[in-house]
C-alpha atoms as an extended CHARMM CRD file, in Angstrom:
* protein
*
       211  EXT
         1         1  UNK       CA             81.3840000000       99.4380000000      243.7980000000  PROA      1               0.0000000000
         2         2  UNK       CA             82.6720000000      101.2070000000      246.9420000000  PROA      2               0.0000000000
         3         3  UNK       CA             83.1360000000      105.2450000000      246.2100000000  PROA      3               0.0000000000
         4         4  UNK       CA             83.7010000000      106.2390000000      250.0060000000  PROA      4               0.0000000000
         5         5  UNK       CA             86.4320000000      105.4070000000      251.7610000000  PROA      5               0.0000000000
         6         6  UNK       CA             84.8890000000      104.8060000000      255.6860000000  PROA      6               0.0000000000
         7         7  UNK       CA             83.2310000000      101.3750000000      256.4870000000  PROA      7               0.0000000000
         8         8  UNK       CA             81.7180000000      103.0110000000      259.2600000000  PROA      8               0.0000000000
         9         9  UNK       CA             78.1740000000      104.4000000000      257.0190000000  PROA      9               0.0000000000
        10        10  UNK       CA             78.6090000000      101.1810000000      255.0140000000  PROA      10              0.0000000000
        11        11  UNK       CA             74.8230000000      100.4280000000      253.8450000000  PROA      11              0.0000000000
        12        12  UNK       CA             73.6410000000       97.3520000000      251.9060000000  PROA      12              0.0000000000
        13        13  UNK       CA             70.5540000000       97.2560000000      250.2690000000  PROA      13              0.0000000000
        14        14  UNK       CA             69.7270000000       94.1710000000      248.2940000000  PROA      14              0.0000000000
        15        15  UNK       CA             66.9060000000       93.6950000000      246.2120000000  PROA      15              0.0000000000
        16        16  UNK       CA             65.5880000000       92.1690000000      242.7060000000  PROA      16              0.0000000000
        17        17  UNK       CA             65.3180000000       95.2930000000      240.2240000000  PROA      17              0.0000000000
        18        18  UNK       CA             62.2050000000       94.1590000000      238.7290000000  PROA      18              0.0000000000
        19        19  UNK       CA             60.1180000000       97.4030000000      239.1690000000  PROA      19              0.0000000000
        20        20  UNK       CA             60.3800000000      101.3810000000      239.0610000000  PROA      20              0.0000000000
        21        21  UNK       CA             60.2140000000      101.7710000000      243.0530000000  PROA      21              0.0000000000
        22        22  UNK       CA             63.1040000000       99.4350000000      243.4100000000  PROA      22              0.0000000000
        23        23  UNK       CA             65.2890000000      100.9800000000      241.2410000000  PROA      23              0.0000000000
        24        24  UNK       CA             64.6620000000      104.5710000000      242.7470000000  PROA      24              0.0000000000
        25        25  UNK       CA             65.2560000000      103.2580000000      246.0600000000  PROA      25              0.0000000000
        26        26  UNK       CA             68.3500000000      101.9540000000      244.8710000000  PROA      26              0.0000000000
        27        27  UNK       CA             69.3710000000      105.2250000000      244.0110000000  PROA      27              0.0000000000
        28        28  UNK       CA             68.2500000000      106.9740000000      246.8520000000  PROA      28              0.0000000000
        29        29  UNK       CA             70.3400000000      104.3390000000      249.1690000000  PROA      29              0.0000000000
        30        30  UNK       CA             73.2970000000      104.6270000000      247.4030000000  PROA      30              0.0000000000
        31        31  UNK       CA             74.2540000000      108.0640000000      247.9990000000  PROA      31              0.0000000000
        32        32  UNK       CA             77.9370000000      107.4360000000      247.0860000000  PROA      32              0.0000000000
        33        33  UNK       CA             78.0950000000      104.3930000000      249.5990000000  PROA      33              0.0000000000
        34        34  UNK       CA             78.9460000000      101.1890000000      249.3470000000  PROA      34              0.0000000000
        35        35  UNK       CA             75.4030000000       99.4240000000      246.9840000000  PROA      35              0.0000000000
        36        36  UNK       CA             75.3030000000       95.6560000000      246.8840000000  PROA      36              0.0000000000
        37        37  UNK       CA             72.2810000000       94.5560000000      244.2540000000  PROA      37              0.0000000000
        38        38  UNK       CA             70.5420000000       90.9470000000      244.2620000000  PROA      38              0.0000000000
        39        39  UNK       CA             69.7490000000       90.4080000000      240.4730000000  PROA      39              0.0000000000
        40        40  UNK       CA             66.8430000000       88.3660000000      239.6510000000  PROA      40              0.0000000000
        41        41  UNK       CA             68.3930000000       87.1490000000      236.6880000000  PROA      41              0.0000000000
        42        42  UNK       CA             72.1920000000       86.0390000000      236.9950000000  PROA      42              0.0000000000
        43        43  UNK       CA             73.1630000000       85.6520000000      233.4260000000  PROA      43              0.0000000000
        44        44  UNK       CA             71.0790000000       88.5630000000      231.7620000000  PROA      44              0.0000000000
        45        45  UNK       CA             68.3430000000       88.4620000000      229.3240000000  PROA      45              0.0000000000
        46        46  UNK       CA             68.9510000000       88.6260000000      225.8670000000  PROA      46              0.0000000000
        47        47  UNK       CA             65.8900000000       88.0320000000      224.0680000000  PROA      47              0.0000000000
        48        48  UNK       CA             66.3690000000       84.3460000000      222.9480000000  PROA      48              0.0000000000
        49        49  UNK       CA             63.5370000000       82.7190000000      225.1600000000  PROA      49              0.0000000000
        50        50  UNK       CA             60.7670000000       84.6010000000      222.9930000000  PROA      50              0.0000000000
        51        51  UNK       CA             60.0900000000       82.7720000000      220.2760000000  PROA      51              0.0000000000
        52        52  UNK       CA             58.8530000000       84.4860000000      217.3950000000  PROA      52              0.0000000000
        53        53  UNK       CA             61.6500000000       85.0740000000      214.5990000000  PROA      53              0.0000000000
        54        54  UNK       CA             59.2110000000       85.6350000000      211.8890000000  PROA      54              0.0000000000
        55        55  UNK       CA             58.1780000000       89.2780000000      213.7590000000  PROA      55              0.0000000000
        56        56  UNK       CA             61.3160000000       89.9390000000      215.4880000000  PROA      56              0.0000000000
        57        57  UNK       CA             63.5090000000       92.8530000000      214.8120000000  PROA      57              0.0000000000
        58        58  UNK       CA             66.4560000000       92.2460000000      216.6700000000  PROA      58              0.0000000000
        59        59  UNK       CA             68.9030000000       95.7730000000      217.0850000000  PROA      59              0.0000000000
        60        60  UNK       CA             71.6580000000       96.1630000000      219.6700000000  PROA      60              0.0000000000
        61        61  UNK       CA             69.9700000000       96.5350000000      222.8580000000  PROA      61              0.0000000000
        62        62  UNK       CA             66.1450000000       96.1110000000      222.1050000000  PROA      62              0.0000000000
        63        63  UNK       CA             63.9890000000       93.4050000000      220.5910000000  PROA      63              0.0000000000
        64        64  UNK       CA             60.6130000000       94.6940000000      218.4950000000  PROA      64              0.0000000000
        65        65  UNK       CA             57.8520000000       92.7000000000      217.8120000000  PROA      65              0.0000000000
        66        66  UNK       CA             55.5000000000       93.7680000000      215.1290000000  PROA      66              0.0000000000
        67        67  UNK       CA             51.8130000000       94.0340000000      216.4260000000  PROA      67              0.0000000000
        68        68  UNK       CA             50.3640000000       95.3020000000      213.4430000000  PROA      68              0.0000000000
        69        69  UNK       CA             49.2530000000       98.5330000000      214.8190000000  PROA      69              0.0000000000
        70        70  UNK       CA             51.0740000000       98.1810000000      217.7910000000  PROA      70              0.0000000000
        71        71  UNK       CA             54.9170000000       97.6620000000      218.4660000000  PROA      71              0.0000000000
        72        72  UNK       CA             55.9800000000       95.2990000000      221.4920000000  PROA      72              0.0000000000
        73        73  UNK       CA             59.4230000000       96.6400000000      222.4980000000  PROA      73              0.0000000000
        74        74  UNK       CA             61.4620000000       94.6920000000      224.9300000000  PROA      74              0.0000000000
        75        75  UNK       CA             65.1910000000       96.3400000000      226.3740000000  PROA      75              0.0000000000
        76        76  UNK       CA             67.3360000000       93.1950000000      227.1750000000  PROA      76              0.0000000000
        77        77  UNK       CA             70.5160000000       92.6890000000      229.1300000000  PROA      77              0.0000000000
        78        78  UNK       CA             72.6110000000       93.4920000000      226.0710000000  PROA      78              0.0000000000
        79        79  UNK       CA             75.2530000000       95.6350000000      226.0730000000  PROA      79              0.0000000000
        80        80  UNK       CA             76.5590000000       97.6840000000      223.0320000000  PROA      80              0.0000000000
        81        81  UNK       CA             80.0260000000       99.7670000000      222.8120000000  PROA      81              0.0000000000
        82        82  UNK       CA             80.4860000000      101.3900000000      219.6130000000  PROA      82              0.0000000000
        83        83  UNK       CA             77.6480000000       99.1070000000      217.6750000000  PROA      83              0.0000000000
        84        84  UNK       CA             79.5270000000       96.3300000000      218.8360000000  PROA      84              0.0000000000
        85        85  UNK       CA             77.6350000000       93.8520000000      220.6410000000  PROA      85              0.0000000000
        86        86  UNK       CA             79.5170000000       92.2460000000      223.6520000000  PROA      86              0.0000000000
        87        87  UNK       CA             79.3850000000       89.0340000000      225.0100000000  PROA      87              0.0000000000
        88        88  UNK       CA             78.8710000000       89.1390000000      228.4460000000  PROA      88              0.0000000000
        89        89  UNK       CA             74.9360000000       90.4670000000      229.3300000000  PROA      89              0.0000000000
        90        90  UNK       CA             74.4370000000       92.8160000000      232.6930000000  PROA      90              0.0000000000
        91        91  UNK       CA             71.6870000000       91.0970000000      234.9220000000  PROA      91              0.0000000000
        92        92  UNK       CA             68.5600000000       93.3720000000      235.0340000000  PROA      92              0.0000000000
        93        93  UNK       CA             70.0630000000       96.0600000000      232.7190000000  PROA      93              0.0000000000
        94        94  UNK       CA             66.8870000000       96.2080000000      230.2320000000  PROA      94              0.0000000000
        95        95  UNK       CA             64.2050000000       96.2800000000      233.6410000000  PROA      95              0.0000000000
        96        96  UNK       CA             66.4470000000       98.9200000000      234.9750000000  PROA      96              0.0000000000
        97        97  UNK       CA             65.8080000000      100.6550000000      231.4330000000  PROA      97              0.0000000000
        98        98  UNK       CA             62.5990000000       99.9840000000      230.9300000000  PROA      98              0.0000000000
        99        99  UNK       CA             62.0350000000      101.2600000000      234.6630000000  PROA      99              0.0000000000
       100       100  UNK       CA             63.7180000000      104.8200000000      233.9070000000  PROA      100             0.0000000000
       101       101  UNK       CA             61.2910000000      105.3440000000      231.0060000000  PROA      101             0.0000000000
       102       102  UNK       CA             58.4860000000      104.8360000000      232.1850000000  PROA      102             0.0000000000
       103       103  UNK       CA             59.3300000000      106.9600000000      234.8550000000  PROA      103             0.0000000000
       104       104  UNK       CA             59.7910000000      109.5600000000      232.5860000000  PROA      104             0.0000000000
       105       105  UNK       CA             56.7060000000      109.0280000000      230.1880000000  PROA      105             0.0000000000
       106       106  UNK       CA             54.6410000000      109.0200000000      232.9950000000  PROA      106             0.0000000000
       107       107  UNK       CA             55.8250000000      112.0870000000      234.8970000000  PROA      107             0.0000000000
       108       108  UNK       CA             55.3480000000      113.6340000000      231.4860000000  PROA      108             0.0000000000
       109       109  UNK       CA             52.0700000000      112.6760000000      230.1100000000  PROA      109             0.0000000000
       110       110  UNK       CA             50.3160000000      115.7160000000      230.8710000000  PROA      110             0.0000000000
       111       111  UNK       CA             53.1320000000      117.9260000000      229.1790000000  PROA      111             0.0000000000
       112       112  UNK       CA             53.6160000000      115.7590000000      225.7500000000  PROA      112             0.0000000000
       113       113  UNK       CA             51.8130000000      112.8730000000      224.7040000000  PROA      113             0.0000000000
       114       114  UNK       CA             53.7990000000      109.6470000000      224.4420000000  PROA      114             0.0000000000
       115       115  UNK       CA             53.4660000000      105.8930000000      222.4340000000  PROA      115             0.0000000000
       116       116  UNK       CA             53.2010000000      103.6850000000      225.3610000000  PROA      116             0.0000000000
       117       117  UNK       CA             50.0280000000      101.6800000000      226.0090000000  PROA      117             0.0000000000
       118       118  UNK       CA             50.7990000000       99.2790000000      228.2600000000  PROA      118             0.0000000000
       119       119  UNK       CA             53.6900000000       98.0050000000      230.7810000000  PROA      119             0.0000000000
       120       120  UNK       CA             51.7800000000       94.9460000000      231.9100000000  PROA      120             0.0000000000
       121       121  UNK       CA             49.4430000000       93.4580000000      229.3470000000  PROA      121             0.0000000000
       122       122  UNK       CA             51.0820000000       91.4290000000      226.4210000000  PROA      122             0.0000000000
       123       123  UNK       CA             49.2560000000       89.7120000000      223.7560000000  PROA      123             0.0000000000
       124       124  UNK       CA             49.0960000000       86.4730000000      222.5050000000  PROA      124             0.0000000000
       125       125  UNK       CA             50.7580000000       84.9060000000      221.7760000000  PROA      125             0.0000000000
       126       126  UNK       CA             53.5780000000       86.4200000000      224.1380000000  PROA      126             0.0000000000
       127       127  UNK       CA             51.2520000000       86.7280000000      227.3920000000  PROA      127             0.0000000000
       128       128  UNK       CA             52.6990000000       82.8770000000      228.0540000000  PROA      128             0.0000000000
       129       129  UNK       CA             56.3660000000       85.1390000000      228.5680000000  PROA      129             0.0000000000
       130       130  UNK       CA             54.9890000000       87.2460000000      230.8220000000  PROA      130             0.0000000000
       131       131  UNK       CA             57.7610000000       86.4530000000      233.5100000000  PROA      131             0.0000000000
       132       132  UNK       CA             60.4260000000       87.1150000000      230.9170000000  PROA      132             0.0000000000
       133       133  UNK       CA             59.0650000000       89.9750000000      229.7750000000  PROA      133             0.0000000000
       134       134  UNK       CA             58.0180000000       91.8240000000      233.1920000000  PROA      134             0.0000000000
       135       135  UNK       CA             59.1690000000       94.9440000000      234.1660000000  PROA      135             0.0000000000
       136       136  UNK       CA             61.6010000000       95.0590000000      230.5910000000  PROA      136             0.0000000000
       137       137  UNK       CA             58.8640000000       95.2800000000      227.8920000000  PROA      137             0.0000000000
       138       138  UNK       CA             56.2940000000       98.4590000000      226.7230000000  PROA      138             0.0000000000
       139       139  UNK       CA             53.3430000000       97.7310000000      224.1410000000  PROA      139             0.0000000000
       140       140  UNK       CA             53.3180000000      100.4790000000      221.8890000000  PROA      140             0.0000000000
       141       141  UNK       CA             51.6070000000      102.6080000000      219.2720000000  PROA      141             0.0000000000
       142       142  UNK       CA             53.8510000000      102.4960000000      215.6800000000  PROA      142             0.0000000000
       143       143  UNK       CA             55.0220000000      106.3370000000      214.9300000000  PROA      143             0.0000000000
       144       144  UNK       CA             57.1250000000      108.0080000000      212.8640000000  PROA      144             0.0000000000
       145       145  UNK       CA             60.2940000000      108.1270000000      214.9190000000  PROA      145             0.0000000000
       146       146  UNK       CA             62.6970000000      111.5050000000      214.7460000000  PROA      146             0.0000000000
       147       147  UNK       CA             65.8420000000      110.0500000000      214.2370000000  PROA      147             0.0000000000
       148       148  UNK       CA             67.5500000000      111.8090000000      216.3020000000  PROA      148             0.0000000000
       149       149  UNK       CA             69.3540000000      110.7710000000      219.6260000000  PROA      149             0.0000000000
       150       150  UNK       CA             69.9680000000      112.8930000000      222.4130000000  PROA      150             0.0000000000
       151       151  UNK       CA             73.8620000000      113.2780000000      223.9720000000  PROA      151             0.0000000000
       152       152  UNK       CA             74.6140000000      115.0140000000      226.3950000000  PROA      152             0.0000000000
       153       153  UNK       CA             78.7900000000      115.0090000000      226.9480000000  PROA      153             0.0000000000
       154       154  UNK       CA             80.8740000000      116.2180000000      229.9190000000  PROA      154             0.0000000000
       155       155  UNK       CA             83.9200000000      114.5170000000      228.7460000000  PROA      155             0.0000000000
       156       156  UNK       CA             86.0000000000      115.0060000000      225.6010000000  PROA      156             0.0000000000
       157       157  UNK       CA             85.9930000000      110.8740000000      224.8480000000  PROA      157             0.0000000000
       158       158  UNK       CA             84.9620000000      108.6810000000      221.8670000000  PROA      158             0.0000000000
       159       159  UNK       CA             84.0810000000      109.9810000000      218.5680000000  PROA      159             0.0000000000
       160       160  UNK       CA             84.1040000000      113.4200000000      220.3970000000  PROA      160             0.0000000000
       161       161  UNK       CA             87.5770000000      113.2630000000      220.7140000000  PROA      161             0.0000000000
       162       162  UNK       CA             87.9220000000      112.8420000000      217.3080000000  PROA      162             0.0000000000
       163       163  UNK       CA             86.2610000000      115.6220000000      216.3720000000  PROA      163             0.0000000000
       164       164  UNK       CA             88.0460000000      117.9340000000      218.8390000000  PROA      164             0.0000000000
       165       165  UNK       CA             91.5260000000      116.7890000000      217.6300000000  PROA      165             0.0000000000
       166       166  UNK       CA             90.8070000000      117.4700000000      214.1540000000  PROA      166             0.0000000000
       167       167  UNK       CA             88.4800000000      120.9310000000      214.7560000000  PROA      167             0.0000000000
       168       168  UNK       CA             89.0590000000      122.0690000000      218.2630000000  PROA      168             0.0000000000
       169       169  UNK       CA             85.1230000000      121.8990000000      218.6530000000  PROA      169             0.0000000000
       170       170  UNK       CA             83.0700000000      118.7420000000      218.8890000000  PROA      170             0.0000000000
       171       171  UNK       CA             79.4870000000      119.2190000000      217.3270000000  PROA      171             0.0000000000
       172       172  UNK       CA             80.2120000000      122.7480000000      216.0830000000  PROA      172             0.0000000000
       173       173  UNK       CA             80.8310000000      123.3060000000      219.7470000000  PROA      173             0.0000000000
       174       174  UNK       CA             84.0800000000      125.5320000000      220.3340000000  PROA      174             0.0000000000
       175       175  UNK       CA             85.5730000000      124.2430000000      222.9480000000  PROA      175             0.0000000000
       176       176  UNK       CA             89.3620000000      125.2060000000      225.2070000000  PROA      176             0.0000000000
       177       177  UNK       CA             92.5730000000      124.5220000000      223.9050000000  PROA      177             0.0000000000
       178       178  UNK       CA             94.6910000000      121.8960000000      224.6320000000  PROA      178             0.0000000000
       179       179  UNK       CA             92.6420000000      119.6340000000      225.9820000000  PROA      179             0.0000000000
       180       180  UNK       CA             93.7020000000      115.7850000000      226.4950000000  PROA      180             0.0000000000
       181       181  UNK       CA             91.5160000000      112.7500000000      225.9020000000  PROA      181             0.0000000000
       182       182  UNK       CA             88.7010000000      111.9000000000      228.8650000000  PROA      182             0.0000000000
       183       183  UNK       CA             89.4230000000      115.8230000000      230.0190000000  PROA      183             0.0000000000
       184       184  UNK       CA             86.1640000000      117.1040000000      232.0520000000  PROA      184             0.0000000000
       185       185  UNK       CA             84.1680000000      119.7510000000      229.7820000000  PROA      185             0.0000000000
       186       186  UNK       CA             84.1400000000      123.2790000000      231.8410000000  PROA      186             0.0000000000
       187       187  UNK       CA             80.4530000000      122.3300000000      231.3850000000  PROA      187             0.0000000000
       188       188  UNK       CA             78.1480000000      119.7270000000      229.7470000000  PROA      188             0.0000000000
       189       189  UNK       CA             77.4480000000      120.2280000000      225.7350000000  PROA      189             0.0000000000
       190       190  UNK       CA             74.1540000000      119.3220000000      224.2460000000  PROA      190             0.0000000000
       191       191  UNK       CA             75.6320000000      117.0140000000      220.9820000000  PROA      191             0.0000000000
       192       192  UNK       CA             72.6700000000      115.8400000000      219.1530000000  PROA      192             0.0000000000
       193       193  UNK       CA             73.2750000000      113.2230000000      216.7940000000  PROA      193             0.0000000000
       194       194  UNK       CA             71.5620000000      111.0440000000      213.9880000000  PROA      194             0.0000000000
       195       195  UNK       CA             69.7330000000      108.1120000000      215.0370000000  PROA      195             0.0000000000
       196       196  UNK       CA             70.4750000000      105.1310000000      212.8020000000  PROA      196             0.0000000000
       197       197  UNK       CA             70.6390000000      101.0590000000      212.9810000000  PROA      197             0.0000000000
       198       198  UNK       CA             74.4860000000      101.2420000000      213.0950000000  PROA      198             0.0000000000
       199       199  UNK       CA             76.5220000000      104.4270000000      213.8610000000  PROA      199             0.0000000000
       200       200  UNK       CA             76.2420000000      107.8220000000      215.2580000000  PROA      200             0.0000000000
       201       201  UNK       CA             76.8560000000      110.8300000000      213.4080000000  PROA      201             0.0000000000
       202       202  UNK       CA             77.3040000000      113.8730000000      215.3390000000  PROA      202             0.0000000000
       203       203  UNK       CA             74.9900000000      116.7850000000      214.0770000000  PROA      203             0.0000000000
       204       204  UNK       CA             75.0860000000      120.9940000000      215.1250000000  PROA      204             0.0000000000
       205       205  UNK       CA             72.3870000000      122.2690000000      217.0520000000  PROA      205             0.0000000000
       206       206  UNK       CA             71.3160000000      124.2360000000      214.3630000000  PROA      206             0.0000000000
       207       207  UNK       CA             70.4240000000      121.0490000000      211.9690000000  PROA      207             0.0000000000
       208       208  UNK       CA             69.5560000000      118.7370000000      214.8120000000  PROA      208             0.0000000000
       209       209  UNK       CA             66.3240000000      121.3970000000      214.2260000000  PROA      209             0.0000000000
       210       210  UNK       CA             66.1300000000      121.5840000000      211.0920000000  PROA      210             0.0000000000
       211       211  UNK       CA             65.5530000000      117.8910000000      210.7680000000  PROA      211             0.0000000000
């Protein structure tokens, strides 16, 4: 994608997105100029190379493997609009995932603990897919998740739009009248909602707590 206009601070910066350093330099080149990316992988992941049906739970974007005690979760090329799956994959999508949370878990680890126990090491009998599953896959401890997902909106769009034509506030959220579909927020709204294998249900603040 090209987002400035002059040719003249073109930069191109090409490069497989298998690992965290790569996909923060990305970002750090870009810089609203013109970012061409290699991918390692030109038709996209999607999980079927790994065979092991009997422990696979297969959702939207992520594949989990039952470890017993453990949880191997691998992000895939996937893409998902509105729990629908669609057919075409993004090269490198679920490393460039992957990449962005471990980023955060690590910077992190001294505020909250997290699940992850390793980005590297896979056990048998899926250490033989280690090339499939580097840089996209986290071994993990099994918790209790909070079912809760985290959204933060700047736009009135999707199931927010909804809301705000039938309420004039989306997520309990007052929000300016007359506003039109895809209209910038005056600011970002914190809309938790309710983490589930299919849908989203937007939830208050207030009960987003209480949960």
């Amino acid at each position: 994608m090209q987002s400035s206009p002059s040719r003249s601070h073109t930069h191109f910066f090409r490069a497989p997105l298998t690992s965290r350093c790569a996909a923060l330099k990305c970002f750090s080149l870009c810089r609203g100029n013109f970012l061409s990316v290699t991918c390692s992988c030109h038709e996209g992941f999607e999980g079927n190379a790994i065979r092991r049906p009997d422990a696979r739970c297969a959702r939207k974007v992520r594949d989990i493997y039952d470890l017993d005690d453990k949880l191997l979760i691998v992000a895939t090329d996937r893409l998902s609009a509105f729990d629908v799956i669609l057919p075409t994959p993004i090269p490198d999508k679920g490393r460039v995932l992957t990449q962005l949370s471990l980023f955060w878990f690590r910077l992190l680890k001294d505020v909250i603990p997290n699940h992850v126990l390793s980005a590297t090491d896979f056990p048998p009998p899926f250490a033989k897919f280690k090339d499939e599953l580097a840089g996209r896959s986290m071994v993990v401890q099994k918790t209790q998740p909070l079912p809760i997902e985290c959204v933060v909106r700047g736009y009135v769009s999707g199931s927010g739009w909804k809301d705000y034509r039938t309420t004039g506030e989306i997520c309990g959220i007052p929000l300016p009248a007359g506003l039109r579909e895809s209209d910038r927020l005056p600011e970002p709204i914190f809309t938790p909602a309710t983490k589930a294998a299919t849908g989203h249900d937007e939830i208050s603040l207030s009960n987003a707590l209480h949960r």
